[in-house]
C-alpha positions in Angstrom: -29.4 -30.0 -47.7 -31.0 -33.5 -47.2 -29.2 -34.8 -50.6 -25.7 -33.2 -49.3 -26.1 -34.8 -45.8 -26.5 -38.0 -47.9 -24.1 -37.3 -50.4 -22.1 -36.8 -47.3 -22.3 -40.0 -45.9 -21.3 -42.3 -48.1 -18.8 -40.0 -50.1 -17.1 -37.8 -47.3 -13.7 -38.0 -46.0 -12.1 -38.7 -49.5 -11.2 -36.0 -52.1 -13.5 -37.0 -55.4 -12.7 -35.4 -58.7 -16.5 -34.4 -59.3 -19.5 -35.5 -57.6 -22.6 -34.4 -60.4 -25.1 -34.5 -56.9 -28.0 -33.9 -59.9 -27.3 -37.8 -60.4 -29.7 -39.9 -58.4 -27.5 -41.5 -55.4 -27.8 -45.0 -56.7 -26.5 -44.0 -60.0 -23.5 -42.3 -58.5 -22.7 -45.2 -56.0 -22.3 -47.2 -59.4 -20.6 -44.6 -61.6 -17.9 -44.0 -58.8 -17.7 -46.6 -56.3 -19.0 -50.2 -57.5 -17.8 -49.9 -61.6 -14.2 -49.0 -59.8 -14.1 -51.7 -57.3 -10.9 -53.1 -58.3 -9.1 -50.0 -58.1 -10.9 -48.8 -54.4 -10.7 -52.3 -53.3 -6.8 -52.2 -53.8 -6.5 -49.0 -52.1 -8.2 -50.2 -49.4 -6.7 -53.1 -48.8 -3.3 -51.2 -48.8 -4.7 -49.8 -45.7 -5.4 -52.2 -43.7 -2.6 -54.9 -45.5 -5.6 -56.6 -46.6 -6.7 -58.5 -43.0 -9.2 -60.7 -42.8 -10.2 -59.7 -39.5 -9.6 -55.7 -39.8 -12.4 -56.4 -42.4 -15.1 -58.9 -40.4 -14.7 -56.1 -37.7 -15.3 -52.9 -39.6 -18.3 -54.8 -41.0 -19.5 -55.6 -38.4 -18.8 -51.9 -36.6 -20.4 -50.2 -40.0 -23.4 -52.8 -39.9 -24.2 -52.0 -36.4 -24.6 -49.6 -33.4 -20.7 -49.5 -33.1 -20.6 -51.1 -29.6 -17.5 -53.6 -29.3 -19.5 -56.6 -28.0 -22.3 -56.3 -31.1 -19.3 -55.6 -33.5 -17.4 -59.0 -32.5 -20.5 -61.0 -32.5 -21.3 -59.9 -36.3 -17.6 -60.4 -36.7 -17.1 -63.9 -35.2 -13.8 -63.0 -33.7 -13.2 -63.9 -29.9 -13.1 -60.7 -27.5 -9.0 -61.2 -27.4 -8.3 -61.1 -30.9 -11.1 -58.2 -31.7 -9.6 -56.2 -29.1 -6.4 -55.9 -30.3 -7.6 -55.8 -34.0 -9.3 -52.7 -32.9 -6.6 -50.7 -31.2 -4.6 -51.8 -34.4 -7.2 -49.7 -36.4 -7.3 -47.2 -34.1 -3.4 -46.7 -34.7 -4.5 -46.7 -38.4 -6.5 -44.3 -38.0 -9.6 -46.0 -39.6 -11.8 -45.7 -36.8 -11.6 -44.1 -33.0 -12.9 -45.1 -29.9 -16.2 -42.8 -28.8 -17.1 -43.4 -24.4 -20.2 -42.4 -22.8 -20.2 -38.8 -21.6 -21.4 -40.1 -18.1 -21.2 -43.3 -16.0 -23.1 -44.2 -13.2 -20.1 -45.3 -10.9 -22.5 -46.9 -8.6 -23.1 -49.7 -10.3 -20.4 -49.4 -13.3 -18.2 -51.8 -12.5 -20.5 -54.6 -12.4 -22.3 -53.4 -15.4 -19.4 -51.8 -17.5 -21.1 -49.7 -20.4 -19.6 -50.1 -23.5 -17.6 -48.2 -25.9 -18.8 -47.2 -29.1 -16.6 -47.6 -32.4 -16.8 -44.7 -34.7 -15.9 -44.6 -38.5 -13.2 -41.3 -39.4 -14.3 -41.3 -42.7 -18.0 -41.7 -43.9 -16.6 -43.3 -46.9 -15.2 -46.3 -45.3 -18.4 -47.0 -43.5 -20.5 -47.2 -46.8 -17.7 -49.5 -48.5 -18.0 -51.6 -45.1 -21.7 -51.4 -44.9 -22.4 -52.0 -48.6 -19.5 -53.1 -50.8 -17.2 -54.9 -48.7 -19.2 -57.8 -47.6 -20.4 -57.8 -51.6 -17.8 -58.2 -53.0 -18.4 -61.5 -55.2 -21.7 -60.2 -56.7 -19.8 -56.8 -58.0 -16.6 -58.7 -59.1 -19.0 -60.5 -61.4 -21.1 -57.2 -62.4 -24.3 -57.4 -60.6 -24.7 -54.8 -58.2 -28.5 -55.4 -57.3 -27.6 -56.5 -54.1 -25.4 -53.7 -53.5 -28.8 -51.7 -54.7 -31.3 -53.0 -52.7 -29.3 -53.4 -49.6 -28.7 -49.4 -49.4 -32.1 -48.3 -50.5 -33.4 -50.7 -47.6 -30.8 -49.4 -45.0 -30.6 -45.4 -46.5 -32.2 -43.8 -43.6 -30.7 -45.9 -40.8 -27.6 -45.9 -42.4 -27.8 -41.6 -43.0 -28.6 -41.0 -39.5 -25.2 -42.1 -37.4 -23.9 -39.0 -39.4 -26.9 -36.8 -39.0 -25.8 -37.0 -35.3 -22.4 -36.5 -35.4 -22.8 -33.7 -37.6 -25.2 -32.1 -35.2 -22.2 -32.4 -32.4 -20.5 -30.3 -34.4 -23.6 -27.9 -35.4 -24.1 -27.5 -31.7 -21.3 -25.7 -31.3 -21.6 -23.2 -33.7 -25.1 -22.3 -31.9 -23.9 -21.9 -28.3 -21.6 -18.9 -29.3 -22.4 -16.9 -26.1 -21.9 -20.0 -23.5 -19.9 -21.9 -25.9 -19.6 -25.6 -25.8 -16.6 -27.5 -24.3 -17.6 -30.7 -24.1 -19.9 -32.8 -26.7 -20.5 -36.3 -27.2 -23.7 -38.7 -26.7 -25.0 -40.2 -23.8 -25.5 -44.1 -23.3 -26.5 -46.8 -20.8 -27.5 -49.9 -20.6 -31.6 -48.9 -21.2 -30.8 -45.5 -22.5 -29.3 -44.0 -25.6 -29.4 -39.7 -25.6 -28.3 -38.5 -28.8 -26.9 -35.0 -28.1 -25.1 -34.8 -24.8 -23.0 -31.6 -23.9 -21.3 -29.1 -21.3 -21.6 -25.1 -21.7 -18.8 -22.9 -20.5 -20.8 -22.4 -18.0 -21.9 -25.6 -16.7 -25.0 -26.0 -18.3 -25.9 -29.5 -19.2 -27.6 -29.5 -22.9 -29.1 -32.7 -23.8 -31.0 -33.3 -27.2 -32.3 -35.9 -29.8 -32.0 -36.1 -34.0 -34.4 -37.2 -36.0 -34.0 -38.5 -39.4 -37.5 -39.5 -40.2 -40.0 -37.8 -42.9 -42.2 -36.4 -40.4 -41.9 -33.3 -38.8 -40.8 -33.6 -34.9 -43.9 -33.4 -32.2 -44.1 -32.2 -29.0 -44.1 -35.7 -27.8 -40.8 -36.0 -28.8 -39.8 -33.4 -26.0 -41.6 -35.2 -23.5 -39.7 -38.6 -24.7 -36.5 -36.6 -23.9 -37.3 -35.3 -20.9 -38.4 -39.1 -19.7 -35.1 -40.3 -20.5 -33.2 -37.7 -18.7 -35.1 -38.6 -15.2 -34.9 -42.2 -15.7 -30.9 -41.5 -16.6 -31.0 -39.1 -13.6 -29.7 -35.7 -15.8 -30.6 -32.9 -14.7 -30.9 -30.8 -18.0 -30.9 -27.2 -18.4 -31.1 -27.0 -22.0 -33.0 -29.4 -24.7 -32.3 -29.5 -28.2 -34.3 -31.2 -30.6 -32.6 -31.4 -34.5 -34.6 -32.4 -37.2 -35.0 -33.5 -40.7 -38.6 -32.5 -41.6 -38.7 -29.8 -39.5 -41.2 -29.4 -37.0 -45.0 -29.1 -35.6 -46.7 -25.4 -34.7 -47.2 -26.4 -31.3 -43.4 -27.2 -30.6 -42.3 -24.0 -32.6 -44.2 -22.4 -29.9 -42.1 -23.5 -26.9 -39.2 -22.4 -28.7 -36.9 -20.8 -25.9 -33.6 -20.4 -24.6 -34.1 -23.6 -22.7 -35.4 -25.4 -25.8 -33.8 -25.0 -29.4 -35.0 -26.1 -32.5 -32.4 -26.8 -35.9 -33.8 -27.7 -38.9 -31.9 -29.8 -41.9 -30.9 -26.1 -43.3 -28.6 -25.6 -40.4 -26.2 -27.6 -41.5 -25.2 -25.6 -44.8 -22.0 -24.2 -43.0 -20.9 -27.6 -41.6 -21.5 -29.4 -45.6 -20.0 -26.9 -47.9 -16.4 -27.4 -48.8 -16.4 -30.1 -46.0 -14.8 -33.7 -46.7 -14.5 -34.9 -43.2 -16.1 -34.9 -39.8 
């Protein structure tokens, strides 16, 4: 399930021929995406009519935590002219705009939380992340850059999508109070992965980790931290994880604390292209 997730992230959203996922990763990203630049790059560009600044901004959205302000910096495009590019590529279709489940109103209009920008297809994140802004290296053949850049990055890169897919997991394991409402929490401290309404009322709040350790119990207690400094009252914690988790936190397993491994997501993978 780990290699799908991955697989999942840099090739989801578009319909491939064949994916051989016996391939190592790095192979693959050169078999289907880097030796066929010219053609992808084309198809791309027909998307967004080739814009100079559509393409500083998705960079800078896929390179890093999504927000508008950090997006325009990496961009170098004034507020004005980023703005509009990015309800142009909302229109598109390329990306969509993601708020913060809650807002302390208090204070929000002098300290206005931001937005977060979010990729619709996994594929177009990678080509932004790891092709896009490489372009003159592959053009010529050498893709060592490409290489390295995504081996260093893998794991931070993975994990965006680790998160939204356990949005979607979520749902499927709240089939008695299902859930209506799903998203992630952020302030200007604080960032809550998993933040979600039941049917009911009940506030779930949770946090994915795509490490190679298995989750501790002081994980929980970071969690629960962050909810009283963020002032949520929880009812229901949720901890997802990659490597699974310690003996002692398998033990406080309960309705009011669930545990998903990696293997959960088998039903959200197969057959799936998009988010």
């Amino acid at each position: 399930m780990e290699e799908l997730l991955e697989f999942f992230s840099i090739f989801g959203g578009v319909e491939w021929d064949s994916i051989d996922t016996s391939k190592p990763i790095i192979q693959l990203i050169e078999e289907l995406i880097l030796q066929d630049y010219s053609y992808i790059r084309n198809d791309v560009s027909e998307i967004t009519s080739g814009s100079p600044t559509y393409h500083a901004i998705l960079t800078g959205i896929a390179l890093g935590d999504g927000k508008l302000s950090s997006a325009f910096k990496r961009a170098n495009v004034p507020q004005e002219v980023g703005a509009k590019a990015v309800e142009e590529l909302c229109e598109l279709g390329l990306i969509r705009v993601e708020k913060p489940k809650k807002v302390f109103t208090s204070w929000a209009d002098a300290y206005p939380i931001p937005n977060k920008l979010i990729f619709t297809s996994p594929f177009l994140r990678f080509w932004f992340a790891f092709v896009s802004p490489l372009f003159q290296g592959i053009k010529e053949g050498n893709f060592k850059e490409v290489q390295e850049r995504f081996t260093n990055r893998q794991q931070e890169f993975v994990r965006p999508i680790f998160i939204q897919l356990s949005h979607e997991l979520l749902k499927q394991n709240f089939q008695d109070d299902p859930i209506v409402e799903v998203g992630s929490y952020w302030d200007k401290k604080i960032e809550i992965d998993i933040f979600a309404k039941t049917a009911s009322g009940k506030t779930v709040v949770g946090s994915c980790k795509y490490t190679n350790a298995k989750v501790k119990k002081s994980e929980l207690s970071a969690l629960e931290e962050k909810c009283t400094q963020a002032k949520i009252d929880a009812d229901i914690f949720v901890l997802v994880s990659k490597k699974g988790f310690s003996n002692e936190l398998k033990s406080l397993k309960s309705d009011t604390l669930k545990l998903l491994s990696i293997k959960s997501f088998k039903n959200l993978l197969v057959n799936s292209n998009k988010i």
